[in-house]
LUMTIVO-235090 format. One record per residue: x negated, y, z negated of N, C-alpha, C, CB in turn; residue number from 0. Coordinates in steps of 0.1 Angstrom, whole numbers, plus 5000, padded with zeros to 4 digits. Glycine has a CB too. Layout:
% LUMTIVO-235090
n.east n.north n.up ca.east ca.north ca.up c.east c.north c.up cb.east cb.north cb.up k
X Y Z X Y Z X Y Z X Y Z NUM
...
% end
This chain:
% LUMTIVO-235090
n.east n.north n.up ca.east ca.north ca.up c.east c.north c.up cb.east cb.north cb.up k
6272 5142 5893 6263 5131 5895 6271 5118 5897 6253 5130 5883 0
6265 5109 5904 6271 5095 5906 6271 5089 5892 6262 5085 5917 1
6280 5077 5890 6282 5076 5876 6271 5059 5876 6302 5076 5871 2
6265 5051 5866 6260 5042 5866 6267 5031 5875 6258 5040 5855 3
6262 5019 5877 6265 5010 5884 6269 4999 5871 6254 5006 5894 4
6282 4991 5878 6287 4983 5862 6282 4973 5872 6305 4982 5852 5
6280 4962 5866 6272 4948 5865 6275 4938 5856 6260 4949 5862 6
6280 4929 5864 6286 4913 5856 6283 4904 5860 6299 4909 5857 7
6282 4888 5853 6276 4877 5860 6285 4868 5859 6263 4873 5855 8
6292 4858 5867 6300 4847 5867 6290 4837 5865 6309 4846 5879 9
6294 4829 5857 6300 4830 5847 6296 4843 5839 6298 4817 5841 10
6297 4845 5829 6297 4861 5822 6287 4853 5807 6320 4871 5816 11
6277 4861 5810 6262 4861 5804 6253 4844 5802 6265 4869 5786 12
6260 4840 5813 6251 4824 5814 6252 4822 5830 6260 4809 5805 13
6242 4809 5830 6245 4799 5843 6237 4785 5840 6239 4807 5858 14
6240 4775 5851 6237 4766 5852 6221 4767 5859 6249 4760 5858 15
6211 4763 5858 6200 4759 5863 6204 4750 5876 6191 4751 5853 16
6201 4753 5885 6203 4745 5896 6220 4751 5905 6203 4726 5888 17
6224 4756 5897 6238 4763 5905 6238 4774 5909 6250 4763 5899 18
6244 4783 5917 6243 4795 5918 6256 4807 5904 6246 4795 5935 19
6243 4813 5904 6255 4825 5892 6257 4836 5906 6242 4837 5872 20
6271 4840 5899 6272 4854 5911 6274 4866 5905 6285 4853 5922 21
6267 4877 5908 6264 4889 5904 6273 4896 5913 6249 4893 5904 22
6277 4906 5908 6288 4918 5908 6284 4932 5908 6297 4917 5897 23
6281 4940 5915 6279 4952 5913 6287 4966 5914 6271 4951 5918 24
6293 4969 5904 6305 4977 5908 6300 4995 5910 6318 4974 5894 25
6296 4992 5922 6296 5010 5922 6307 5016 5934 6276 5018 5928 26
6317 5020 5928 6327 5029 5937 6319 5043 5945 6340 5034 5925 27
6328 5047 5955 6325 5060 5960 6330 5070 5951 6332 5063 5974 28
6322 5075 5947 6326 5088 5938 6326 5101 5943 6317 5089 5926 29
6335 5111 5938 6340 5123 5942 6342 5132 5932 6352 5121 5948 30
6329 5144 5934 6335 5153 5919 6333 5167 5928 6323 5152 5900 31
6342 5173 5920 6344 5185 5925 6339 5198 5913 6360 5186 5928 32
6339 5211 5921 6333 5217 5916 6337 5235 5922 6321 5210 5917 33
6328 5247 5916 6331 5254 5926 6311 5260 5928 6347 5267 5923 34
6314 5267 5942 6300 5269 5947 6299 5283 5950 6297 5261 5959 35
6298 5294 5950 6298 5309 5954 6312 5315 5955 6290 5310 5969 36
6316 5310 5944 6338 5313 5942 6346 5304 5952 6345 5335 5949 37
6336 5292 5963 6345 5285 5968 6344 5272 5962 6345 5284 5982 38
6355 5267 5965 6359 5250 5965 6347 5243 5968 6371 5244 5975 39
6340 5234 5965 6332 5224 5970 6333 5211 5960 6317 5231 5971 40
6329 5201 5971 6327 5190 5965 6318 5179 5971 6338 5185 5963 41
6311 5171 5964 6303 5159 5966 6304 5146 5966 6297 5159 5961 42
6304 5138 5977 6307 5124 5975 6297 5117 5973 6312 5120 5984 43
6296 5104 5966 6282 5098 5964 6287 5086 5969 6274 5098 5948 44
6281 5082 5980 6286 5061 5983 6273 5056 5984 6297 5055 6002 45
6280 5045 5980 6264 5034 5984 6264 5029 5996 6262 5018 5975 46
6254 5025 5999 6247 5022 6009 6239 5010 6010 6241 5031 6012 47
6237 5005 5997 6226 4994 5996 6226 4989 5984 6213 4998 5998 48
6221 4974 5980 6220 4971 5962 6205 4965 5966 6236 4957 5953 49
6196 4967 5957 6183 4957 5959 6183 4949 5942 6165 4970 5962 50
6187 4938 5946 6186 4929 5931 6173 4925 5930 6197 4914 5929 51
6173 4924 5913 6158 4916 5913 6164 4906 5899 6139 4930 5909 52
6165 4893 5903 6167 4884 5892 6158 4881 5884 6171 4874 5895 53
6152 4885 5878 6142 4884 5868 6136 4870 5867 6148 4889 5856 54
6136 4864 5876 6127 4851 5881 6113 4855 5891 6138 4840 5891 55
6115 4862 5894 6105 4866 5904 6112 4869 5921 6092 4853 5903 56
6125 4861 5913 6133 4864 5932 6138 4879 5932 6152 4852 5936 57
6139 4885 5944 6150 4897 5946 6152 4893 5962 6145 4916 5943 58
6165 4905 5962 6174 4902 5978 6181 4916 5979 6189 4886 5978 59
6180 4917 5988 6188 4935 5995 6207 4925 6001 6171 4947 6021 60
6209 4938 5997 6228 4936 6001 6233 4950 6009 6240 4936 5984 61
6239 4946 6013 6250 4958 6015 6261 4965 6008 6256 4956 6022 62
6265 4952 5999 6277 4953 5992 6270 4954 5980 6288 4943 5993 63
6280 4954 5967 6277 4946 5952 6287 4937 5951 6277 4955 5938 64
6290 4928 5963 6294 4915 5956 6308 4917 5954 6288 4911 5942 65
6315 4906 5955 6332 4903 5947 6331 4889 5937 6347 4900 5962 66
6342 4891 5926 6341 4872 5924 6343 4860 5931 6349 4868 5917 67
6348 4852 5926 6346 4842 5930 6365 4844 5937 6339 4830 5918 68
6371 4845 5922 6381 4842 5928 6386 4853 5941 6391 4839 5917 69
6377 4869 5943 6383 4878 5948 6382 4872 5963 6378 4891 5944 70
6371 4863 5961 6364 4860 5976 6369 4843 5983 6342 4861 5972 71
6381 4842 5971 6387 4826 5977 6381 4814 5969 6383 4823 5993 72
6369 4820 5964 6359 4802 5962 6359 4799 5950 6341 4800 5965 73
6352 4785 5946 6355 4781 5936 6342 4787 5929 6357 4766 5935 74
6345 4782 5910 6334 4786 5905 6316 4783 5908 6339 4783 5894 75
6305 4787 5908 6297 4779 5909 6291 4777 5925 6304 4770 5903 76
6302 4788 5934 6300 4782 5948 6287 4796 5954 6320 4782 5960 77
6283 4792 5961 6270 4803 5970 6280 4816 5974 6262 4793 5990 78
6275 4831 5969 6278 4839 5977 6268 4851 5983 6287 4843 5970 79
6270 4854 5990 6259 4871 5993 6253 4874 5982 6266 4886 5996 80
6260 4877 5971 6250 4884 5960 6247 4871 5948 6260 4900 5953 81
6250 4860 5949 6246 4850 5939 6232 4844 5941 6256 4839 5940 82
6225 4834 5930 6211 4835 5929 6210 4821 5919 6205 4852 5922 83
6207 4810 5925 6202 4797 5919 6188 4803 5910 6198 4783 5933 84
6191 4796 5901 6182 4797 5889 6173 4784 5890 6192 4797 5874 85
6156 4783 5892 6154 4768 5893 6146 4765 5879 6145 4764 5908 86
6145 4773 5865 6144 4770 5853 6155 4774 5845 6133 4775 5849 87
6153 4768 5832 6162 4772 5825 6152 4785 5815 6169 4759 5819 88
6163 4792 5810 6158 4807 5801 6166 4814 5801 6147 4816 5806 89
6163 4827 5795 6165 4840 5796 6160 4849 5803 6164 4844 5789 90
6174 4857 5813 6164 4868 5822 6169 4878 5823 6160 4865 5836 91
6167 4888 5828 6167 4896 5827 6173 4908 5842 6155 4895 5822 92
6184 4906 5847 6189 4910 5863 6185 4925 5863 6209 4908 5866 93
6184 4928 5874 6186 4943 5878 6191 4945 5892 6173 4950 5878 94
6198 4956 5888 6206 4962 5906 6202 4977 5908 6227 4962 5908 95
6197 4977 5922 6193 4992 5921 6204 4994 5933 6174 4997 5924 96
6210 5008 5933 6224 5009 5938 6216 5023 5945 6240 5011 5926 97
6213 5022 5958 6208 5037 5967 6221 5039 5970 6196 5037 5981 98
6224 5055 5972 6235 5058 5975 6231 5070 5982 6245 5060 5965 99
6241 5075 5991 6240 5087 6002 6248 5096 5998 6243 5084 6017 100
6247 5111 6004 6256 5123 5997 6262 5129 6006 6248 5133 5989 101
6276 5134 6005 6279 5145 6017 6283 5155 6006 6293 5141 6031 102
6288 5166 6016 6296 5179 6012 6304 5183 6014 6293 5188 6012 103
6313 5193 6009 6324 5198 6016 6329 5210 6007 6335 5186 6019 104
6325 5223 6018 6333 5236 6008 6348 5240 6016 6320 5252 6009 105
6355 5242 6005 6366 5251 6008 6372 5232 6017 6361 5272 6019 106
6381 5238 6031 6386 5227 6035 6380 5224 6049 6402 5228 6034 107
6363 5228 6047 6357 5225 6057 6353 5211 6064 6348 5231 6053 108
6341 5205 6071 6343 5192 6074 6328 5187 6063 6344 5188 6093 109
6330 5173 6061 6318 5168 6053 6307 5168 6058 6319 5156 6049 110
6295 5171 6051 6282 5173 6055 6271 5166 6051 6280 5184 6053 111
6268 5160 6059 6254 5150 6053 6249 5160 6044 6240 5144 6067 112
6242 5153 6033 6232 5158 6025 6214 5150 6025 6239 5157 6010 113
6207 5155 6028 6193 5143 6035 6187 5138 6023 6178 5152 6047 114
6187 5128 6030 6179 5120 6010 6191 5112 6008 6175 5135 5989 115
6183 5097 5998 6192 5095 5989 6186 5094 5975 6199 5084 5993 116
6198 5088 5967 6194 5091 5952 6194 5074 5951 6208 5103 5941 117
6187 5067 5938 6194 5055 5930 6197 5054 5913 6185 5043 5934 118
6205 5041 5915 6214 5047 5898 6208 5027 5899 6242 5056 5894 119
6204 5026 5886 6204 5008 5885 6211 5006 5869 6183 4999 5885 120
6212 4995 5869 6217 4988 5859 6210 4974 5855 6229 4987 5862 121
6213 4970 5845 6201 4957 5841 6212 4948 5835 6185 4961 5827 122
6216 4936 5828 6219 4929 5823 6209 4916 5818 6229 4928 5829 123
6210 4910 5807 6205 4894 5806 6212 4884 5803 6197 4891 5798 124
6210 4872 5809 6216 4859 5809 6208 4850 5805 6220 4856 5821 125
6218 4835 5799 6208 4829 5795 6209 4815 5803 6207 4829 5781 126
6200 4809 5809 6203 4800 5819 6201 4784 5814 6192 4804 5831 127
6207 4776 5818 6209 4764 5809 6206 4752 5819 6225 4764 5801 128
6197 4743 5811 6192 4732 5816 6205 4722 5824 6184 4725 5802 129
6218 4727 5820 6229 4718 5829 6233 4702 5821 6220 4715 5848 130
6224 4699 5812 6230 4689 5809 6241 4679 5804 6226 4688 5806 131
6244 4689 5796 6255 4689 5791 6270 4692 5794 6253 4694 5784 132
6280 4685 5796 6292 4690 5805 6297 4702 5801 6302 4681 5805 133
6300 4711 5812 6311 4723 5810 6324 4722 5806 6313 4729 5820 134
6332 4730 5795 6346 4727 5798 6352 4737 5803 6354 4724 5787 135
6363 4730 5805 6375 4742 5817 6380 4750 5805 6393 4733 5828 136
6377 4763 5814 6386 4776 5807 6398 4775 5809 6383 4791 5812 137
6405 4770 5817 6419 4771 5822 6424 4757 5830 6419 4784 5831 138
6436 4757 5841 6440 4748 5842 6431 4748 5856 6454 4746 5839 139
6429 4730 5861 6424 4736 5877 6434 4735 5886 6411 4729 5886 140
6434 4743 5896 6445 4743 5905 6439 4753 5917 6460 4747 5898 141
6443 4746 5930 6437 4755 5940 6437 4767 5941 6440 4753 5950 142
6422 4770 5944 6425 4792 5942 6421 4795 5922 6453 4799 5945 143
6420 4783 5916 6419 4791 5902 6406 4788 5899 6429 4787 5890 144
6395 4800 5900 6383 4801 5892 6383 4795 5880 6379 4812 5890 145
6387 4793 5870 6383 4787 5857 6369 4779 5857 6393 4779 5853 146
6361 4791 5848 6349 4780 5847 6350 4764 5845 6341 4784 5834 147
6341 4758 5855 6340 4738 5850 6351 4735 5859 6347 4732 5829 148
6358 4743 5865 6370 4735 5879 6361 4731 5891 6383 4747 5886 149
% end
């Protein structure tokens, strides 16, 4: 079976009201093997899609699950594909639903669609903050370094 989807929020379990948080969805292509009538077989599971639902009432379909900030070049705080302005402050509640597609392969045959897909989700909560109050830097700022508050 495909293994759960891991899920993180930059900043990591907060955001700013009015800024964008960026969500991360880590589902790799997975590969398990096995055997099937005394032959070799095996199953790949990849994704294909993430449907978030930010527990505001917003959701948004992807392709990907996202990279950070710093994987993707930008600073903290900046707009990405999978990030999501918060326009109250609270606690909410994220979800990612990760559809994934299946092939096959016995012995050292060639891969075989499998029809259908399956989904695996994951949830996290954050707590979203009115912004008033200044952020401090995690680290030093310098071009290219995420550190929260740079």
């Amino acid at each position: 079976t495909p293994v759960t989807p891991g899920l993180i929020c930059e900043p990591v379990g907060w955001a700013i009201m009015g800024l964008p948080a960026n969500f991360i969805a880590d589902e790799p292509v997975v590969t398990t093997s096995g055997s099937l009538l005394g032959a070799s077989a095996q199953v790949r599971f990849t994704p294909i899609g993430f449907a978030w639902n930010f527990g505001d009432g917003s959701s948004a379909s992807t392709t990907t699950g996202g990279s950070t900030w710093a994987a993707l070049g930008q600073s903290a705080f900046s707009a990405t594909p999978t990030s999501h302005v918060y326009r109250t402050a609270g606690t909410f509640t994220v979800q990612v639903t990760v559809t994934l597609s299946a092939t096959y392969q016995l012995g050292n045959g060639a891969w075989q669609p499998i029809s259908g897909t399956l989904t695996r989700s994951r949830s996290l909560t954050i707590r979203v903050s009115a912004g008033s109050a200044p952020v401090l830097v995690t680290g030093p700022c310098a071009p290219g370094n995420a550190a929260v508050g740079c």
